[in-house]
C-alpha positions in Angstrom: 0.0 0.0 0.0 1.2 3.6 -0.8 0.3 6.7 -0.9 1.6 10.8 -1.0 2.2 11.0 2.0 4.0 7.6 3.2 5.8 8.2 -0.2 7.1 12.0 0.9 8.1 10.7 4.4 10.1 7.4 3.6 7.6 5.7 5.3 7.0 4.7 8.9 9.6 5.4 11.2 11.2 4.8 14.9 9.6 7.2 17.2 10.8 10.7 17.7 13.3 11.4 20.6 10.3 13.4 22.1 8.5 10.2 22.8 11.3 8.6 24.2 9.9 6.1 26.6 12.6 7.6 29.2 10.7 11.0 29.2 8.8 12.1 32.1 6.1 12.3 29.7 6.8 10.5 26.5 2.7 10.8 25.4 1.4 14.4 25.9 -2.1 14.4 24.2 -3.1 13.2 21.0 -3.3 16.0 18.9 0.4 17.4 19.9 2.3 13.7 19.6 0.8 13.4 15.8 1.9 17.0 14.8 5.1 16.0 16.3 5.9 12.9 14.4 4.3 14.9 11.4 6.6 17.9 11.5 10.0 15.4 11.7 8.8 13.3 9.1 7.8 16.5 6.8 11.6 17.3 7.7 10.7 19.7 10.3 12.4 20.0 14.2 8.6 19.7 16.2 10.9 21.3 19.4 10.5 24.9 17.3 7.0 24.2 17.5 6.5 23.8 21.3 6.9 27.8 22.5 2.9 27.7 22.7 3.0 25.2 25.6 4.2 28.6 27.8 0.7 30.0 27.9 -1.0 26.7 29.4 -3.6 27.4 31.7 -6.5 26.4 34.4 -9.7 26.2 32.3 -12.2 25.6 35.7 -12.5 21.9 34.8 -9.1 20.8 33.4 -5.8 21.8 32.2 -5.4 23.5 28.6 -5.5 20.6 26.2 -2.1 20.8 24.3 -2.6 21.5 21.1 0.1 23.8 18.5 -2.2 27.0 17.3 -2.1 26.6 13.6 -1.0 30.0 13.4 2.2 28.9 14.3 2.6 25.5 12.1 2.3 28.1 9.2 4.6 30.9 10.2 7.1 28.4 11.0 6.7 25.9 8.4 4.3 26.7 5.6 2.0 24.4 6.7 -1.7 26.0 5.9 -4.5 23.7 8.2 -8.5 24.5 7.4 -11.3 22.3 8.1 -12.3 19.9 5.3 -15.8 19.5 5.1 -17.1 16.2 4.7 -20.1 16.8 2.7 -19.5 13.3 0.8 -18.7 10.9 3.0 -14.8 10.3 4.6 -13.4 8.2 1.7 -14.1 10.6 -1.5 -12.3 13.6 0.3 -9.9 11.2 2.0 -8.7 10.3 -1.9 -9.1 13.9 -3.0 -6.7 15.4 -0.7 -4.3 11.9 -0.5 -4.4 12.7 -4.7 -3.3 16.5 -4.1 -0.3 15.4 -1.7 -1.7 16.7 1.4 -2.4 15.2 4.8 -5.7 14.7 6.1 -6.5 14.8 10.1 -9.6 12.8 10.8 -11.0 12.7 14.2 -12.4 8.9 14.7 -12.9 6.8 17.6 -10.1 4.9 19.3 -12.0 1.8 19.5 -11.3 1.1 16.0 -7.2 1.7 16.4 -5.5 -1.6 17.3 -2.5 0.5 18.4 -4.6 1.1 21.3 -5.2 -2.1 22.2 -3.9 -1.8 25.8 -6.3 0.8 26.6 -9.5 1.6 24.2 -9.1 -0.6 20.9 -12.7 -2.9 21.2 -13.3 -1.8 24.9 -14.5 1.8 25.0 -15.3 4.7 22.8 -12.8 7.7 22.9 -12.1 10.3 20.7 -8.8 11.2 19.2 -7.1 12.5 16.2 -5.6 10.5 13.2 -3.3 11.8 10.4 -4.5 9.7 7.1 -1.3 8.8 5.3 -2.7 6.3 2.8 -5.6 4.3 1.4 -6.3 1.7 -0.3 -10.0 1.0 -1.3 -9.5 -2.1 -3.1 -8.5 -3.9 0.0 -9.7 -2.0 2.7 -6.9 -0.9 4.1 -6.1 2.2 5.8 -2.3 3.5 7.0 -2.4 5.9 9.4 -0.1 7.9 12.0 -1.4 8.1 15.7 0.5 9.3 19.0 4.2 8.4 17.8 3.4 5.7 15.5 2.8 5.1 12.0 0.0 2.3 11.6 -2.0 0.0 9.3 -5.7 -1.3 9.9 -8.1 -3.1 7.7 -11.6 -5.4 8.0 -13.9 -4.0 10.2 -11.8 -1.4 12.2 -11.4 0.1 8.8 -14.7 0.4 8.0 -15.9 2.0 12.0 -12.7 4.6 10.4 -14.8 5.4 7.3 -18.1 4.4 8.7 -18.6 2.2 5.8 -20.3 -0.9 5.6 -23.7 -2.6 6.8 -23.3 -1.0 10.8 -23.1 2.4 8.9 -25.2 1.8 5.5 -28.9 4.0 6.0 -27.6 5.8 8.9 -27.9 9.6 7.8 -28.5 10.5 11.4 -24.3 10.3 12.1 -23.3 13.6 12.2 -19.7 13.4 10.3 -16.4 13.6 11.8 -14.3 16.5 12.4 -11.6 16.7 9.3 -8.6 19.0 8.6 -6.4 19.2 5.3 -2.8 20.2 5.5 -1.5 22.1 2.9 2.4 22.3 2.2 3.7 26.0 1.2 7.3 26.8 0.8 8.4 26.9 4.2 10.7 30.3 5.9 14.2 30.0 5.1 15.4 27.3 7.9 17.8 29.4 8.9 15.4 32.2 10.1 13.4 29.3 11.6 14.9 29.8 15.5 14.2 33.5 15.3 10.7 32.9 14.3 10.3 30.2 16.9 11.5 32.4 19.4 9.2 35.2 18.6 6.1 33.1 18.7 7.2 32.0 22.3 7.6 35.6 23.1 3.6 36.2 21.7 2.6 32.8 23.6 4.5 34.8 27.0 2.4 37.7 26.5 -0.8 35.9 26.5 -0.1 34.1 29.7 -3.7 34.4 31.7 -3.5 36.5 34.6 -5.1 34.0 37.4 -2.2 31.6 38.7 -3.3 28.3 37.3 -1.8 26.0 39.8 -3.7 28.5 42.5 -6.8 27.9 40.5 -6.4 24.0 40.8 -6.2 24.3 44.3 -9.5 25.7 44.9 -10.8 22.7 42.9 -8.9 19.8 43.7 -10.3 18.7 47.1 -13.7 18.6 45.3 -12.3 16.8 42.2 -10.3 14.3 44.4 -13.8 13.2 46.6 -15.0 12.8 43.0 -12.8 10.4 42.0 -12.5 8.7 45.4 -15.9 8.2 44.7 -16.0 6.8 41.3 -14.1 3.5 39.2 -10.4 3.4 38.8 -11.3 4.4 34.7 -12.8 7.8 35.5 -9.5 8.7 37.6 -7.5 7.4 34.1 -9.5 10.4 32.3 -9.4 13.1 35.1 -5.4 12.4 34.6 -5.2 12.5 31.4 -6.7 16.3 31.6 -4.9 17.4 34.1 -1.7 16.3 35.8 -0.8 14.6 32.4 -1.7 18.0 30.2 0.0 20.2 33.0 3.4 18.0 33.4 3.7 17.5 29.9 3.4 20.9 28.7 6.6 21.9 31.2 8.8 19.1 29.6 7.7 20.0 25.9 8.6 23.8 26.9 11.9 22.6 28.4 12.6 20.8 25.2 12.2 23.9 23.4 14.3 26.1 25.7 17.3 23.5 24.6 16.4 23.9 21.4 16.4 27.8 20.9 19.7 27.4 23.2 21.6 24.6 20.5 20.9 27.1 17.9 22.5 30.0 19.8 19.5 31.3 21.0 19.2 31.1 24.6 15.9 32.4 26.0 15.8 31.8 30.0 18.5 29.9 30.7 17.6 29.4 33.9 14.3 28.3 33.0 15.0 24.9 31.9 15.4 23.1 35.3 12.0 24.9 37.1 10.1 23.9 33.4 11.3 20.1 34.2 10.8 20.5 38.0 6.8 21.3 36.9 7.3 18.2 35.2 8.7 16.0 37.6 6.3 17.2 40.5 3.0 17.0 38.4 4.1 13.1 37.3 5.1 12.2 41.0 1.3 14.0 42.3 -0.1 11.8 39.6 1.1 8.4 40.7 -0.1 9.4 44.5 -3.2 10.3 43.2 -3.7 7.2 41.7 -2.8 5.1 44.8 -5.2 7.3 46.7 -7.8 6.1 44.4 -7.0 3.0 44.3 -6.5 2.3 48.3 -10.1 4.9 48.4 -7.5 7.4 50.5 -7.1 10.8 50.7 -4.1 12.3 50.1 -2.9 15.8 50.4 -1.9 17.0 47.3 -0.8 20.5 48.8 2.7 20.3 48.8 3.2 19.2 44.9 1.1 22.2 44.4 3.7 24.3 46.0 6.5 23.3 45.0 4.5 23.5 41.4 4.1 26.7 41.9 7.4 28.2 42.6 9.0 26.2 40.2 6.5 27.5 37.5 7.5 31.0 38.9 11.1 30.8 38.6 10.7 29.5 35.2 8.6 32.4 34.3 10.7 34.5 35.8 13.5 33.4 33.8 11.6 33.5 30.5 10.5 37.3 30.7 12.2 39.9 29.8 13.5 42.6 31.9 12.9 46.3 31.5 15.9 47.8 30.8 17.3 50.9 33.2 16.7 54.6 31.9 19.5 56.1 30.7 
């Protein structure tokens, strides 16, 4: 099986470095993993990418779901993302955009991705993102890249993809999936691409919310934590994955980028890459007590890791921003 895309990027490939499994968070959501292992195999560093992950914030129920602005994947790269409307079904625009050597992200249920068979893959429904790198309709088969792997499925998981065959056939009722074409432009020159990354960091800075988000948290958490005392083991899996897992992961993708700006000779906060990973380290280590609270039905206090959260987030901030320079 082959198609533009497979054919542009050699093909699937080992994971990027930034899903090492010795990261603190080698998955960070969905979304941000594919645009990752997008980006390298479209010959792109993702790290230049990452500056947006300084402006995460509380949203009242969960942390900011990471996710790069498409704003930046253009200035950066030339990539163009808009919303491709569906109007004909999945597989006629699927081949239309596959024909025109660009990518196709499809949102589809998880329970039809044998990657995830250790978690969702014919046990529950979940939502997540896909990038469509070939297809072949004569035998059913479908290639596809999802978190840091590159993928094939066929049979039925191929057709709950598509929603194809008798389950879907007479069913106008299902509303269609969400779908986004990428579009390839000539990218900046590479060598202004540090500069540029640098400046959208310095936007994301700027945006930062004024409310403290790991204050915020706190005025929730108790609540959220009788919740989950309260509830199965899987509804504590979600709650994590919003939070601790979207606020930990952010820090070590906005480290990663601080290294990178700095390997290029452009340092910005150099003392800003420990507190990012100390964020990091604190929100995974909160995570895994919060679990065994829920699992032994105990409460813990999460207090401290909230603290030292904080001052760490702080210092990093600190570090990032620029000073005002004396009068003259």
């Amino acid at each position: 099986m082959a198609g533009p895309l497979v054919a542009l990027a050699g093909g699937p490939r080992a994971p990027h470095p930034l899903h090492d499994a010795g990261r603190l968070w080698p998955e960070t959501s969905c979304y941000t993993d594919l645009w990752i292992e997008l980006l390298a195999a479209l010959g792109h560093p993702p790290e230049a990418a990452l500056g947006f992950t300084a402006a995460l914030a509380y949203e009242g129920d969960q942390f900011t779901f990471l996710k790069p602005p498409l704003a930046d994947l253009e200035a950066l790269f030339g990539l163009r993302v808009v919303e491709l409307a569906l109007f004909e079904g999945i597989e006629p625009h699927l081949v239309a955009q596959l024909a025109r050597g660009r990518i196709v992200l499809l949102e589809v249920d998880a329970f039809h991705l044998p990657d995830t068979r250790a978690t969702t893959w014919h046990r529950e429904h979940a939502k997540t993102t896909i990038a469509v790198t070939a297809l072949d309709r004569e035998r059913g088969r479908l290639a596809y890249v999802h978190n840091a792997g590159w993928f094939e499925v066929e049979g039925e998981d191929a057709d709950g993809l598509l929603r194809r065959g008798p389950a879907h056939a007479g069913r106008p009722d299902l509303l269609p999936p969400y779908a986004e074409l990428v579009e390839r432009r000539p990218p900046p020159d590479p060598a202004a691409l540090p500069r540029l990354a640098r400046e959208r960091l310095a936007a994301h800075l700027a945006s930062l919310p004024a409310e403290d988000p790991l204050e915020a948290w706190r005025a929730d958490l108790a609540e959220q934590m009788d919740r989950l005392l309260a509830g199965p083991l899987e509804a504590f899996h979600r709650w994590a994955f919003n939070l601790p897992r979207q606020l930990g992961a952010a820090f070590e993708l906005l480290a990663s980028h601080l290294l990178w700006l700095a390997a290029a000779g452009l340092a910005s906060g150099p003392g800003a890459v420990e507190p990012c990973l100390e964020v990091a380290r604190e929100a995974r280590l909160l995570q895994l007590q919060l679990a065994r609270a829920v699992h032994r039905r105990r409460p813990v206090d999460a207090g401290p890791f909230l603290d030292r959260m904080r001052r760490s987030r702080s210092a990093a901030l600190s570090a990032l921003r620029p000073r005002p320079r004396p009068l003259p």
